[in-house]
N, C-alpha and C positions, 0 to 999 in steps of 0.2 A: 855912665856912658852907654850909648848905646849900640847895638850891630846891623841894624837893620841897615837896607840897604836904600840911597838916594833915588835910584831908579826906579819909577814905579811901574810894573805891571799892573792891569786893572783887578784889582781882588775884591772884590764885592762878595759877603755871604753865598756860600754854593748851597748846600744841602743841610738840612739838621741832621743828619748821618755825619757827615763830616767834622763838625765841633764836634759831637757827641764822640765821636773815635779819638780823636785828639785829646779830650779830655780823660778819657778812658786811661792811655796808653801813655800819657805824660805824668809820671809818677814823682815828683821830685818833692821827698822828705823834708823834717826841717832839720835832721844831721849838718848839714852845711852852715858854718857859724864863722863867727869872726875871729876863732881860735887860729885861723892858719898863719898869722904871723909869727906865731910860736910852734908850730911843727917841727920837727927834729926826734934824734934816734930817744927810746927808753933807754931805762937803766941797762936793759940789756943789748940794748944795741938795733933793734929792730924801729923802722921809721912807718907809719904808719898814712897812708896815702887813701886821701877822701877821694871817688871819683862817682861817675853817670856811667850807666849801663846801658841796652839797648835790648828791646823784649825779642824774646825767642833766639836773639844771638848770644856767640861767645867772644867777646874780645878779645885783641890779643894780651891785655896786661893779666885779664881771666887764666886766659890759657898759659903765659906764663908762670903765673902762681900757682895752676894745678899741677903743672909740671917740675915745678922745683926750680924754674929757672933765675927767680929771686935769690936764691941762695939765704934765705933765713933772712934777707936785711928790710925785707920789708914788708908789710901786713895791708893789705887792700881794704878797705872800708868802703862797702855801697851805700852812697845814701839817693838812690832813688834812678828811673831812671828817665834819659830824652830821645829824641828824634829828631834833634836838632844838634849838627855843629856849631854854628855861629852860637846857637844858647851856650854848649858845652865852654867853649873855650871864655865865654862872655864869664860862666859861673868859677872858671880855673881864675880868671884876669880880677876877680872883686873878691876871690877869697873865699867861697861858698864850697869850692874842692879844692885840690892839690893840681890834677891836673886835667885836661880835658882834649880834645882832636877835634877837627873841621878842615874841612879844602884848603887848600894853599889863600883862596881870592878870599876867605873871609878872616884868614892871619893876618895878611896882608894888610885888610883894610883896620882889623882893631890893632896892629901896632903903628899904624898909620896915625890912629885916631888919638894915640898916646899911651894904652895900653900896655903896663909894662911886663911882657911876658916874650918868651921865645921859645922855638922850635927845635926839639932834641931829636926827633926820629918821624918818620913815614912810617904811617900805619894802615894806609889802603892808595887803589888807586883801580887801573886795568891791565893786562897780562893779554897776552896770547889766548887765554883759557876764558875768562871773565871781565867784562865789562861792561856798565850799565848801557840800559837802549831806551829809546823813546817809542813809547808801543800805542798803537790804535785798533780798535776791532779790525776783524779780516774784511769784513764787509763796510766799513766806514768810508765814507766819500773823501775824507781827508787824507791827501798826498803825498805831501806835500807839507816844510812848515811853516810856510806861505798861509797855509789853509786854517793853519789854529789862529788867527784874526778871530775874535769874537770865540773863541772856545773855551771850556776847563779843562786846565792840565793839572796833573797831580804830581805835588813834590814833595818831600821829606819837610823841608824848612823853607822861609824866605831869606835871603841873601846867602843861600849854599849853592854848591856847585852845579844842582840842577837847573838853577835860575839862570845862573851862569851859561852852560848850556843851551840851554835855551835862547838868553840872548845873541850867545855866538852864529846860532846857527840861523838865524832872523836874520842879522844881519847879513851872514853871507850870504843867504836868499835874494839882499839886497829890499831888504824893508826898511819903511821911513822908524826914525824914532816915534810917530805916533801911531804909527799900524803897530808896532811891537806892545804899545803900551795896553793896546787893545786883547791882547792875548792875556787871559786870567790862572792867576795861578794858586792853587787850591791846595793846603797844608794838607797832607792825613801818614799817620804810620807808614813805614814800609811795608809792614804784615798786612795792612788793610789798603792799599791802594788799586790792585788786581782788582778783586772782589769789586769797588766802586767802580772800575772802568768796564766790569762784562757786565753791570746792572743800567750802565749809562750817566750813573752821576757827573763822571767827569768823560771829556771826549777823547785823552790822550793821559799817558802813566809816565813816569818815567821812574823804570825799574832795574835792580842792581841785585848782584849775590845770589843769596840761595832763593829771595823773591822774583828774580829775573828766571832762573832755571824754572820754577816751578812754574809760572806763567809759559815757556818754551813747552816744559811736558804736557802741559794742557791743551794746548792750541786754540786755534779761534783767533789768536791776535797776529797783530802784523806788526815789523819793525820800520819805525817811522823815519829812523836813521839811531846809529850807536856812536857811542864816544870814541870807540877806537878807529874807527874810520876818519870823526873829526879831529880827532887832532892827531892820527897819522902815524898807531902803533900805540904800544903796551906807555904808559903813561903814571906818575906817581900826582894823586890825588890830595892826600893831605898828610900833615904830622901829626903829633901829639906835643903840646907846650906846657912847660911850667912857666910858675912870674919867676920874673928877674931875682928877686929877694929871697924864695925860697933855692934856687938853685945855690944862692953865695951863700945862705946857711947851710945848704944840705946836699954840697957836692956830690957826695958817696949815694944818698938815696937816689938821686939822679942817674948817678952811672950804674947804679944795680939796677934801676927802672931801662934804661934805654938798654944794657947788658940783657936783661932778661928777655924783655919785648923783641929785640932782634933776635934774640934763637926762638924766641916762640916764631916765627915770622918763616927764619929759616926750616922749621919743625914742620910746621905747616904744609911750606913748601914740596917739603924731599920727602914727608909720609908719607907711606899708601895712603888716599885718599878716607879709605874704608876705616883705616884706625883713627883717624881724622875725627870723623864726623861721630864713629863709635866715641873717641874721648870729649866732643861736645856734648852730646846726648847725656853722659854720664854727669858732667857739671851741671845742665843747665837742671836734669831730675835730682842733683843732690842739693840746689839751693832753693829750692821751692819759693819761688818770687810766686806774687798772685799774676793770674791770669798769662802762663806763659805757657809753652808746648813744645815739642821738638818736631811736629811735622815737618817742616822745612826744609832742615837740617839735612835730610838726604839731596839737598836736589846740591846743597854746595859744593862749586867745584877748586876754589885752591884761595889763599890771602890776596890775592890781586893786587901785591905789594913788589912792582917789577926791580926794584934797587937792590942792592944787594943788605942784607940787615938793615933795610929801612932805611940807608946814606939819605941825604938830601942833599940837591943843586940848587942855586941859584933859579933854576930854568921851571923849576917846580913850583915857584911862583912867578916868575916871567909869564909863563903861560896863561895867566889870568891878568896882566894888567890894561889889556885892550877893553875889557868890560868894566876893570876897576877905574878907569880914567873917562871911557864914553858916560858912567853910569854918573859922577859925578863924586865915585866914592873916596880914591885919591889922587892929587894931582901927579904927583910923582911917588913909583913905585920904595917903599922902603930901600934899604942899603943891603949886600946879605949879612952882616953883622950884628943887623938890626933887628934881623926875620930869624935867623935861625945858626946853628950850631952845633957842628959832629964832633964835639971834643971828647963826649960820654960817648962815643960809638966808637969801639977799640976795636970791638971786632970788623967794622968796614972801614978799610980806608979804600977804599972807592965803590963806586955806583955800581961795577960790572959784577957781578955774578963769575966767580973762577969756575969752569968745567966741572974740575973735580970736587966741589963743595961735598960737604955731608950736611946731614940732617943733625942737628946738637943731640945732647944724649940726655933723655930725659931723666930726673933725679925722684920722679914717682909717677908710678902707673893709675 
């Protein structure tokens, strides 16, 4: 089955820079095997979970396990890593990992598709502090995103949330379905997308996290509009799903997985920022992946996960079905039954953040 999205954007080859980085930066093993119908705890009790990583960042299930917050029940296994949700969650739904995260709109559309897998916890999104933006040089004629008609824009994946984006805010400009389709939309890393928009390969970025901050510290560019302006405050992005079938086998790996990931999230959160970015740097130099670096790492400012231990609404994929139903991807939005699931989320029962929260207590430094 596939994730790609019905709606097309014009994507015509951009630059040989551009495959050339994508293939660079897209690292996926052949670890991923058809063993995952059989996953479940060892003799001693520890369940061991294939997933995709992301270069130069730390994850939260990463940062979970360095911190103890597993509690011993379960063992991470990288086999490789993407830059793409829709793949991520495509490779958790066929069995090639355990589990994988993407935007609410491309859950949506592979459990739509048949896809049997659901949503245990939120794992990114925008905050008060951090939200991605759509950037153009400081001196660029484009305005407007009216103006990207006939332009390159650079995004993560196609059918994620920047595409999405991007169609939202077309439309509200009040563009036809075929002026949008004329706006090209150009795959590359998020480590490498800046870099191609101050050389001119692409005419517009659309940047997030510690790639967003460090393009801000640099200047030269302009913000073309942000997400939190569009859709009107701090906002939960996407989850993390397992299938269906591993969940009914492996109840307990699941709730130690969504257990863990929400203090990593709340850890994040309530840290000083500084010890933060000090315990990524320390992960990302003790696992020595090729071609990876911690420059970034300073400019991050916080999980950008506004739910309280990563809850999920209904409304967290609501938010995307104006583009999933214009685009042709579903006709009707899934059920939340169908999408997703806070039974393994002990620690939220609800979305609001209490006052008085703490930060969890890490179990290793």
């Amino acid at each position: 089955m596939s994730i790609r999205t019905q709606f097309r954007f014009r994507r015509k080859p951009a630059v040989r820079v551009v495959a050339l980085a994508v293939a660079a930066a897209t690292v996926l093993t052949a670890c991923g095997s058809s063993e995952s119908s059989e996953s479940g705890p060892d003799a001693s009790g520890v369940t061991t979970l294939r997933y995709q990583g992301w270069n130069n960042q730390v994850t939260l299930p990463e940062l979970a396990d360095y911190l103890g917050f597993f509690d011993g029940k379960i063992k991470l296994n990288w086999v490789g890593n993407t830059i793409s949700g829709p793949q991520d969650i495509q490779s958790a739904a066929t069995g090639e990992t355990d589990f994988g995260g993407a935007f609410g709109g491309a859950v949506a559309k592979l459990v739509s598709s048949g896809a049997d897998i659901k949503a245990v916890i939120n794992y990114y999104g925008g905050d008060d502090k951090d939200f991605g933006a759509y950037y153009v040089p400081a001196d660029s004629p484009i305005k407007s995103a009216r103006d990207l008609i006939g332009k390159k824009v650079a995004v993560n994946t196609l059918g994620g949330q920047n595409e999405a984006d991007i169609f939202n805010e077309l439309k509200k400009e009040g563009l036809t379905q075929e002026e949008i389709k004329q706006v090209e939309l150009v795959t590359l890393p998020p480590p490498n997308q800046e870099d191609a928009l101050r050389k001119g390969q692409v005419d517009a970025a659309g940047l997030s996290g510690q790639f967003k901050q460090r393009a801000d510290a640099a200047g030269g560019l302009r913000v073309l509009w942000d997400q939190h302006s569009e859709y009107g405050g701090p906002f939960n992005g996407g989850p993390y799903v397992f299938r269906n079938d591993f969940i009914k086998k492996n109840p307990d790996a699941v709730r130690a997985f969504v257990d863990g990931v929400g203090k990593a999230i709340q850890w994040a959160r309530l840290t000083p920022r500084d010890e933060v970015i000090k315990t990524f740097t320390t992960i990302i130099e003790a696992r020595h992946r090729p071609n990876e670096n911690t420059d970034t790492l300073k400019y991050w400012l916080t999980p950008g996960v506004p739910s309280y231990y990563g809850y999920i609404e209904y409304s967290d994929f609501e938010r995307w079905a104006d583009w999933l139903k214009a685009t042709g991807a579903v006709k009707e939005l899934p059920s939340a039954n169908e999408l997703f699931t806070n039974e393994f989320n002990t620690n939220a029962t609800t979305a609001v953040q209490p006052a008085d929260a703490q930060a969890p207590q890490a179990a290793k430094k």
